[in-house]
MARSELO-264412 format. One line per field, with one value per residue (C-alpha): residue number from 1; x negated, y negated, z negated. Coordinates in Angstrom, 3 decimals. Layout:
BEGIN
num NUM:... .
x X:... .
y Y:... .
z Z:... .
END
This chain:
BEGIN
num 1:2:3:4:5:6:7:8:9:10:11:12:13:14:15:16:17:18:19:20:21:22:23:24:25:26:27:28:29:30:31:32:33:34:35:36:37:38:39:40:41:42:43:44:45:46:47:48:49:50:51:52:53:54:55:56:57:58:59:60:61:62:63:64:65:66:67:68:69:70:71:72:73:74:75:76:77:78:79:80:81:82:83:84:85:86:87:88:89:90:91:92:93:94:95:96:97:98:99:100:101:102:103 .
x 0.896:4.192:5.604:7.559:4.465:2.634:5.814:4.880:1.243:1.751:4.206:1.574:-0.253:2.574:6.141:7.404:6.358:9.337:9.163:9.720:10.924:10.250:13.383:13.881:10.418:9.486:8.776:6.171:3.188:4.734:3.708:5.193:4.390:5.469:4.976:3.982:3.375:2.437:-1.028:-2.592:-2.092:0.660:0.691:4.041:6.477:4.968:3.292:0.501:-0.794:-0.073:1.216:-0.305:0.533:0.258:0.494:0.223:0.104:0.418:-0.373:-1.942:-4.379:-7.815:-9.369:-5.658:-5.870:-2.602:-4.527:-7.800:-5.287:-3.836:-6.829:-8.564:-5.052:-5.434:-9.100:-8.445:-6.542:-7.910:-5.579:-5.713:-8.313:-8.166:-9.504:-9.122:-9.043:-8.378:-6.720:-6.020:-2.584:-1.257:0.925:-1.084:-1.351:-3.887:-3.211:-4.505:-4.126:-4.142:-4.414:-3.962:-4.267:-2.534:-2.705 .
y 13.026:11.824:8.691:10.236:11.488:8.230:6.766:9.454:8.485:5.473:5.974:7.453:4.292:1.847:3.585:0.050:-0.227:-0.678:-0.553:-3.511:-6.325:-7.081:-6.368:-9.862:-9.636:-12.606:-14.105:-11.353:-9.088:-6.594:-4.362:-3.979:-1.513:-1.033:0.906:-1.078:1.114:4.390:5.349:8.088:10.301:11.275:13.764:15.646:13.554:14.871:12.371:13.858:10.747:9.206:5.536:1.880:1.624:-1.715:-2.290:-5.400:-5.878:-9.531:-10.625:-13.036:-11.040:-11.140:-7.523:-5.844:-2.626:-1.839:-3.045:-0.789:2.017:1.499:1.338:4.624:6.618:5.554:6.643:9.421:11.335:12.493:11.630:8.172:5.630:2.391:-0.986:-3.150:-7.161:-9.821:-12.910:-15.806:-17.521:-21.079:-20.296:-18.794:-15.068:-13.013:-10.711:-7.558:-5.622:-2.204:-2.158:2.590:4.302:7.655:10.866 .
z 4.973:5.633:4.145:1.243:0.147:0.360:-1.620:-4.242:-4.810:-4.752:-7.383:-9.542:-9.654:-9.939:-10.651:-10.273:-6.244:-3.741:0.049:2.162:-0.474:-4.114:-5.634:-6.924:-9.132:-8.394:-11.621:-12.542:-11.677:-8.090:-5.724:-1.912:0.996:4.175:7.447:10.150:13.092:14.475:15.036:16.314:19.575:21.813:24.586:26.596:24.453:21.027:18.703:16.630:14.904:11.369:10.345:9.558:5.937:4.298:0.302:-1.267:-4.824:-6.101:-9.726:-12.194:-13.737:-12.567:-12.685:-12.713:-13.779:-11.482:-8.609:-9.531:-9.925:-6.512:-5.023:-7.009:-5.643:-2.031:-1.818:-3.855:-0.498:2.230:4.199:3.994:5.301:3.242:3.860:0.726:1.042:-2.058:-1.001:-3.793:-2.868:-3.382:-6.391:-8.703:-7.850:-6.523:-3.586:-3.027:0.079:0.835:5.047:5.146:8.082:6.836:8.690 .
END
């Protein structure tokens, strides 16, 4: 899967996600992701592996359906390996993150 098409599903379950920064959101419900790395296997120069793949959603809303979405989209591919975390923060929101290994 390459990282357009991660963008894309993504998309499906919030056509409001960016990549990297929040787009000045900050007042409301957002969701962020980001590559972090490379993963995978490399041999003779070629890489044959996928990427780490974080997404964080942040909102105020316990049981978010946005953040079930998310997560029912990422496990829905097979091509992505998804360990889910909820983390409450300081200012009121909730965080959920979306640590993908995608393939």
């Amino acid at each position: 899967m390459t990282l357009q098409q991660f963008r894309a599903l993504l998309l499906t379950a919030d056509p409001a996600a960016t990549r990297y920064e929040a787009d000045n959101r900050l007042d409301g419900d957002y969701t962020i992701w980001r590559e972090t790395r490379r993963i995978g296997p490399s041999a003779d120069g070629r890489w044959a592996g996928g990427w780490r793949v974080y997404v964080d959603r942040f909102t105020r809303t316990e049981n978010d359906s946005t953040a079930a979405a998310i997560l029912q989209a990422l496990e829905s591919s097979d091509e992505i390996a998804v360990e889910y975390l909820v983390d409450p923060v300081e200012d009121g929101y909730i965080h959920h993150i979306y640590e993908c290994d995608v393939a």
